[in-house]
C-alpha positions, 0 to 999 in steps of 0.5 A: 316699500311696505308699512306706516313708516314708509314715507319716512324711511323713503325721504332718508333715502334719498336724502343719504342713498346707498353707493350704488353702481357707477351711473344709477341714482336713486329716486323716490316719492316719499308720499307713495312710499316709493323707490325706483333705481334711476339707469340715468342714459344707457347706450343699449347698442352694446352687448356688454353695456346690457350685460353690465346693466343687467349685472349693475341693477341685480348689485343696486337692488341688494344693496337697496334692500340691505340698506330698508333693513338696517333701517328697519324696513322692506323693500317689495317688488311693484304689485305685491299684495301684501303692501296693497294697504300702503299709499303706493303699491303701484309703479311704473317703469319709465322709459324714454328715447332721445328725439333729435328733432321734431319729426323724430318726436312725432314718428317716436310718438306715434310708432310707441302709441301704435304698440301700446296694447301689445306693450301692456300685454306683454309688460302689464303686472297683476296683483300677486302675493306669496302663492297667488297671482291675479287673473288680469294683466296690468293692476297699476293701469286698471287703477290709474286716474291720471292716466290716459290713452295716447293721441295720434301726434299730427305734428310736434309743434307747439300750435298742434301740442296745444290742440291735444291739450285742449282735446284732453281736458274735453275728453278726460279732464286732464290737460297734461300731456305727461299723462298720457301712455307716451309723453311726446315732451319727455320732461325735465328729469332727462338731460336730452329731448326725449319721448317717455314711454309711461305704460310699462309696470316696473318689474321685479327682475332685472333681466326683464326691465333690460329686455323691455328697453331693449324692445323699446329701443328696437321700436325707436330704431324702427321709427328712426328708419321711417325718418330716413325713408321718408315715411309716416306712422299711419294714423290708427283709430283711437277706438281701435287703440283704446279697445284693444289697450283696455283688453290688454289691461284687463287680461295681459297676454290672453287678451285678442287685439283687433287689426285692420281686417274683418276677421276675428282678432288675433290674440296679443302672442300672435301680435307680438311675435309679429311685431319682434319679427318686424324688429330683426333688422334693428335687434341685428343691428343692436348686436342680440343674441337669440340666449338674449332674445328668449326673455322676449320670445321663449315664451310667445314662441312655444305657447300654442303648443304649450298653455303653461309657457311663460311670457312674463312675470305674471307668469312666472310668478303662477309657474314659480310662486315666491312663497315666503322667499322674496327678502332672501331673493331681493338681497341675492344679486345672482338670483336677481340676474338670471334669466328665470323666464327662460329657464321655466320654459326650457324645463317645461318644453325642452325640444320646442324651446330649442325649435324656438331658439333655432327659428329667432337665431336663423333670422337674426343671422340673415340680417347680419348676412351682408347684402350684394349691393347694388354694385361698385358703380353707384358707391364710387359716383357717390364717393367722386361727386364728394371728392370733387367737392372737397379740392381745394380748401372749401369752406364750411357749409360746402363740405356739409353739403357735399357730405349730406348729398354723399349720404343722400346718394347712398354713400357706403358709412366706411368712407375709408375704403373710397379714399383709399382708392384715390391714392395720393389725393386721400391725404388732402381729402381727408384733411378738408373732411375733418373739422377744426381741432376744438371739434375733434376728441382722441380716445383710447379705446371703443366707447361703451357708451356714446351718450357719455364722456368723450364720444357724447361731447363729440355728438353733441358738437356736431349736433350744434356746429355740423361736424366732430371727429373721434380718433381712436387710437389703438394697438394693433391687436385690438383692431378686430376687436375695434372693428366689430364694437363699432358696428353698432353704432355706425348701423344705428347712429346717436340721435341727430347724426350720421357716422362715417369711417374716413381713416382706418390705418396702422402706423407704427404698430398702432391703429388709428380710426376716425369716425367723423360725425356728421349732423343730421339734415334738419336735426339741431 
């Protein structure tokens, strides 16, 4: 917001805010005459909940602008200049992940504060006005006195927090790790252990802020798998991180980023076309669509050969300058929407951009292609070492020991197929590997979202008591449909679990499903 009566205008807001589409509050520091839309958790596996959420934050912005013009007022995107004389020009776009435990905090930590340079490059907001943008990349950051670079996370106990602590205050004079570019503690303002990313600046485009979480997202994935792997993020110099970060604030996309090598650093494009590259398996799992990519890669993929090609809103704002149109355009939620990034790049270099699309779509497609297995004989040892477990009527930490070596030994996620070939046994197989019914939840069709409602609530209990189970209920003209929206999720699970599909049948003209969730090893 702009003006003297900001403040003000601020506290009424939040005090009386407008309807805004289901799940979004909004939030505001009236002493910065700041307003920031809060998404609340998002489950961001799902095509459709990013086309919603993309649609919802186009519809909430209108709304919010409508409602600082009745009052009066305006409202204006991060780093607009003409609102540079007012106590808060500059804000941030926070994101943060769930954590289910503690190695997840430290590999989540460590895997955002290996990619910060490339972060801010890519995410970084210059100063800009109505016909101007300034030469640099991150404004905010430039600025900020309370912010520093992230520390590599050794451990996520409280003895090693403690040391970090003790090591900002030397350094920097701050001993607050909430300052930091990645927050290992996330805070209180999310409803689940979380890691905060802290260096992205807020954006003017929904579009935009959708595909920066969806990076983020794809980075939290990758460090999920470290944890099933067994692995480390490796611990990177500080003063390799820190040089490379400063460059990126002082020069966006154009800044050259170091690397292990002796060589000439190559530029951020590069490091960030890398960097997506290494994601394909996590941004296939999620489902994305190389129409969804191009926000991320139209620009980085086609610059080399074109100078002007747009990377981001930096960019776009010297390609397409708002002139005196940014009121008209902050209440036109279908303008607010569209993909604007990569429409200026199909209008500049029609052929490379389809090159582009062509390249990201042939790699997307490859990690969808299912893999030749190592063959039915190492699914079934798995399956029957389980089965042997679960005769009788064994007791509960038996079942969860058998299931955790099941997953251990590389046990196929639809469990389902298994079962079926044990014929008459899969009744009572079945019965010893669901839970009590006061950790079971019927639903009638595909959650949107597992960080809600039912679907959360049956997480959640096998986070704390070991196991839940999530019957699906549906007619049967649904069951492709079921079958490809569950894919997400069970290729990348809710923090702490583990999914499995132990009941895939009809009867009667209805489809029933069971998903049984299953915590996580170590995870509580």
């Amino acid at each position: 917001m702009r003006g003297a009566r900001a403040p003000g205008l601020v506290a009424k807001l939040v005090e009386r805010p407008p309807a805004l589409p289901r799940g979004m509050s909004l939030r505001g520091s009236p002493e910065r005459g700041i307003l920031w839309i809060d998404t609340g958790p998002v489950w961001l596996l799902d095509p459709g909940v990013r086309q919603r959420l993309t649609r919802n934050l186009a519809e909430a912005t209108t709304l919010l602008a409508d409602a600082l013009a009745r009052r009066l007022g305006e409202l204006v995107p991060n780093a607009w200049l003409p609102a540079a004389d007012g106590p808060g020009w500059l804000c941030a776009d926070l994101h943060a992940v769930e954590v289910a435990n503690d190695t997840q905090r430290e590999l989540c930590a460590n895997q955002f504060r290996r990619f910060v340079p490339e972060l801010i490059a890519l995410t970084g907001r210059a100063a800009f006005g109505p016909g101007h943008v300034e030469a640099s990349g991150s404004r905010r950051l430039a600025e900020a006195t309370d912010h520093v670079p992230a520390r590599y996370l050794d451990s996520a106990s409280q003895a090693h927090l403690g040391r970090m602590r003790e090591s900002l205050r030397r350094d920097h004079g701050i001993a607050r790790l909430e300052h930091m570019d990645v927050n290992p503690l996330g805070g209180p303002a999310y409803p689940f252990p979380a890691v905060e990313l802290r260096c992205i600046d807020g954006q003017l485009l929904p579009r935009t802020a959708v595909a920066h979480a969806l990076l983020v997202q794809a980075i939290a994935m990758a460090a999920r798998r470290l944890e099933q792997e067994g692995r480390r993020v490796p611990p990177i110099p500080d003063r390799v991180l820190d040089r490379d970060r400063s460059r990126a604030i002082a020069t966006g996309i154009a800044a050259r980023l170091e690397n292990d090598l002796k060589n000439r650093p190559p530029a951020a494009t590069m490091r960030l076309v890398e960097l997506i590259d290494t994601l394909v398996p996590e941004l296939a799992a999620m489902q994305v669509e190389p129409a969804e990519l191009a926000t991320l890669t139209g620009g980085l993929s086609i610059l080399d050969a074109h100078p002007r090609a747009v990377c981001g809103e930096n960019d776009l704002w010297r390609a397409e300058p708002l002139g005196d149109r940014l009121g008209r355009r902050l209440t036109d939620p279908k303008w607010l929407a569209t993909d604007h990034l990569a429409a200026v790049n199909q209008q500049l270099a029609p052929g490379a951009t389809a090159m582009a699309t062509r390249f990201w779509e042939d790699r997307l497609a490859a990690q969808r292609t299912p893999r030749r297995r190592a063959g039915r004989s190492s699914a079934g040892r798995a399956a029957r070492d389980l089965f042997e477990q679960l005769g009788g009527e064994p007791a509960e930490p038996v079942v969860l020991a058998a299931i955790e070596r099941y997953l251990a030994a590389g046990g196929p996620i639809r469990l389902h197929d298994e079962l079926r070939r044990t014929g008459a046994d899969a009744k009572q197989l079945r019965r010893s590997l669901r839970p009590a019914a006061e950790a079971r939840r019927t639903l009638s069709r595909v959650p949107d979202d597992w960080a809600r409602g039912a679907a959360a609530a049956a997480v959640q209990l096998a986070r704390t008591g070991g196991r839940a189970l999530v019957s699906l209920r549906l007619p049967q003209a649904e069951r492709e449909t079921a079958t490809k929206a569950l894919m997400p999720v069970l290729a990348d699970p809710p923090a702490g679990v583990r999914l499995l599909v132990i009941n895939d049948s009809l009867f009667q003209d209805k489809v029933n499903i069971e998903i049984l969730a299953v915590r996580r090893g170590g995870a509580r």
